[in-house]
C-alpha positions in Angstrom: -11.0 -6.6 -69.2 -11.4 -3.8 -67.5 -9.0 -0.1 -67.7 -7.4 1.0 -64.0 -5.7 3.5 -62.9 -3.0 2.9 -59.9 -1.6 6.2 -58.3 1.1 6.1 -56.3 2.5 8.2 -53.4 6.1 9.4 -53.1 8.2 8.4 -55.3 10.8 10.1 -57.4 10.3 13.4 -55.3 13.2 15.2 -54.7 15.9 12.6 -55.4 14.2 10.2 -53.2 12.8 7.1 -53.5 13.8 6.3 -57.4 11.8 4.4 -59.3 12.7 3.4 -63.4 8.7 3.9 -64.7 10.3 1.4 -67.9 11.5 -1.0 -65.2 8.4 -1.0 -63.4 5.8 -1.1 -66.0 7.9 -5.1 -67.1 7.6 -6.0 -63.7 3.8 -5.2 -63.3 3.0 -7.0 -66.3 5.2 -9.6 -65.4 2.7 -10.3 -62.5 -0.2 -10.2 -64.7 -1.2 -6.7 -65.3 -2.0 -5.9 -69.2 -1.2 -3.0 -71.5 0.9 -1.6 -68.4 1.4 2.1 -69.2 2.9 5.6 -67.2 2.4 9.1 -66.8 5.2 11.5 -66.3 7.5 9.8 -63.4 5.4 11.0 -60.2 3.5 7.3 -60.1 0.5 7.7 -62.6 -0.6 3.8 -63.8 -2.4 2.5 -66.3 -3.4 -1.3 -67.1 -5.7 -3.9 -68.2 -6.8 -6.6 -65.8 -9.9 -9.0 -65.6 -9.6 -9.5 -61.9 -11.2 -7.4 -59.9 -10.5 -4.2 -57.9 -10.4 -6.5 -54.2 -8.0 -9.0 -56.3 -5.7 -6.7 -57.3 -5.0 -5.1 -54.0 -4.5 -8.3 -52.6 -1.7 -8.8 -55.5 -0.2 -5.0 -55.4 0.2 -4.8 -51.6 2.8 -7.2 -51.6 4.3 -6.7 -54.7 5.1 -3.1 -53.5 5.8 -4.7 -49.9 8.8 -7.1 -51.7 9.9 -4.4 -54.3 9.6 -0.9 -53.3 9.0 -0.4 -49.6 9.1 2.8 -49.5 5.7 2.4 -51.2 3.1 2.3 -48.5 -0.2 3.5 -50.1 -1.7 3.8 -53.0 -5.0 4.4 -54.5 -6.8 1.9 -57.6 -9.7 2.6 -59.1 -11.1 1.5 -62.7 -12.4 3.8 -65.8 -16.0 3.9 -64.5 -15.5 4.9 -61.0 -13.6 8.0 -62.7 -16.2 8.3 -64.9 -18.4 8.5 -62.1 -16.6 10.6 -60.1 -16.4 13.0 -63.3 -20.3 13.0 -64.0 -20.5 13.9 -60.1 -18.4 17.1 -59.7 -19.7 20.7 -59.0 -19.5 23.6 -61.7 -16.4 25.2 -59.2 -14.4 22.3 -60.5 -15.1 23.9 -64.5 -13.6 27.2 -63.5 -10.9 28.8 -64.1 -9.0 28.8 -60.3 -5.7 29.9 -59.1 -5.3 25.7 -58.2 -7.2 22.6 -58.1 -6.1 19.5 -56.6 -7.6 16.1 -55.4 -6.4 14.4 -52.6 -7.0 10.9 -53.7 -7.8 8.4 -51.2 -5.6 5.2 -50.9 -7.1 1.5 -50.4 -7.4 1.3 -46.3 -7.8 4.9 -45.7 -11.0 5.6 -43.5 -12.0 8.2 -45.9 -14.9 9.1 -43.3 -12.5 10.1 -41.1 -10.7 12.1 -43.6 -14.2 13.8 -44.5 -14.7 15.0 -40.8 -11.4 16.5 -40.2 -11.3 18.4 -43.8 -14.9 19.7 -43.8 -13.9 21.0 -40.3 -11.6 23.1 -42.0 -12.2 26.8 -42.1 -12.1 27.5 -45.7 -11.8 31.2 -46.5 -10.6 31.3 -49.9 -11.3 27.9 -50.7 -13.9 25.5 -51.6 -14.3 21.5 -51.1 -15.8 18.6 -52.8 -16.4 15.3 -51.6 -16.1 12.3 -54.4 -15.4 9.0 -53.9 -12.1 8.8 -55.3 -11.2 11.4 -53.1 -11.5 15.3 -52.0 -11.6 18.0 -54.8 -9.9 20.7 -53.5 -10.4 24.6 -55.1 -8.1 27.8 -54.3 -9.6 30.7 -55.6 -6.6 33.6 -55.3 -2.7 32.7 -55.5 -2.3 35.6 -53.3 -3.9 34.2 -50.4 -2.9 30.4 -50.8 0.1 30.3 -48.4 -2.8 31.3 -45.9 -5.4 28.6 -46.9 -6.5 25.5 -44.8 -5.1 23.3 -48.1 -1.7 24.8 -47.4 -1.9 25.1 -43.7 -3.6 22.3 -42.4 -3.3 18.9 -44.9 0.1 18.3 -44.3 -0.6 18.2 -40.5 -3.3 16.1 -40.8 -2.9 12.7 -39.3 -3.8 10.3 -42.4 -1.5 13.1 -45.1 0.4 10.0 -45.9 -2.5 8.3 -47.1 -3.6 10.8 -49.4 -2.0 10.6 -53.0 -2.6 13.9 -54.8 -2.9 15.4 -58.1 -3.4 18.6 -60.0 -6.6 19.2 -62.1 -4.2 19.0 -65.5 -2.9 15.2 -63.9 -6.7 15.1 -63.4 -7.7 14.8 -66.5 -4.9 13.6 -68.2 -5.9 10.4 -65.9 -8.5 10.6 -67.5 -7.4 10.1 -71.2 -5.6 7.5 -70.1 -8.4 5.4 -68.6 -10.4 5.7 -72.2 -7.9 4.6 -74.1 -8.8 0.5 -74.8 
């Protein structure tokens, strides 16, 4: 078996797009996802599964499709890509910064695409990783972050909607969840 975690994009934000975490954990499992569990109700998921990682998207596309339409993307990956992806970052991502993010990349995104356009960014006060469960993202002052490219420039970029992202404290709490067995 091996641990996943499944992020999703845009639910329960604002009053839209409700989702009932209990509700959806019983209906993962009931299409063969094990040890379903959630994180806080922003679309953090945890589960068991011997099929593989092309398998599963194959089931979860659809599933969301039929149940929650509103869910269009979402990004899967299992224990040892994070663990990877962990082992790989800079020292930046140690420090103690105003904010750190990463943009996860959802299943379909062209993340070489994604690459380009954000390492075209002019930075300032910011600095950039690339991994390959998504972009780490560093902002060094509070003061200036209403002025960086992160704040000014992802949410006009053409594939934002395929980016699900998370704080460094989500982060790692993915993290805790994906070593649990």
């Amino acid at each position: 078996m091996i641990r996943y975690a499944l992020l999703v994009r845009g639910i329960n934000v604002g009053g839209k797009n409700k989702v009932v975490m209990a509700e959806l954990r019983e209906e993962l499992q009931a299409i063969g996802l094990d040890g379903v569990e959630t994180y806080i109700n922003s679309g953090n998921i945890f589960f068991e599964s011997a099929g593989s990682k092309a398998e599963l998207v194959d089931l979860l596309g659809p599933f969301f499709r039929d149940h929650y339409p509103f869910i269009q993307s979402f990004s899967l990956f299992s224990a040892e890509d994070y663990a990877l992806d962990l082992a790989a970052l800079p020292a930046w991502w140690q420090e103690d910064l105003a904010r750190k993010d990463v943009l996860f990349y959802t299943e379909g995104l062209d993340q070489d695409a994604v690459w380009g356009l954000v390492s075209s960014f002019s930075l300032g006060d910011e600095i950039i990783h690339r991994g390959n469960l998504g972009i780490y993202w560093g902002k060094y002052s509070e003061e200036t972050y209403t002025k960086t490219a992160y704040h000014r420039q992802v949410l006009k970029m053409p594939d934002y909607r395929l980016l699900t992202i998370r704080n460094a404290n989500t982060f790692d709490k993915i993290g805790q969840f994906l070593r649990k067995s």
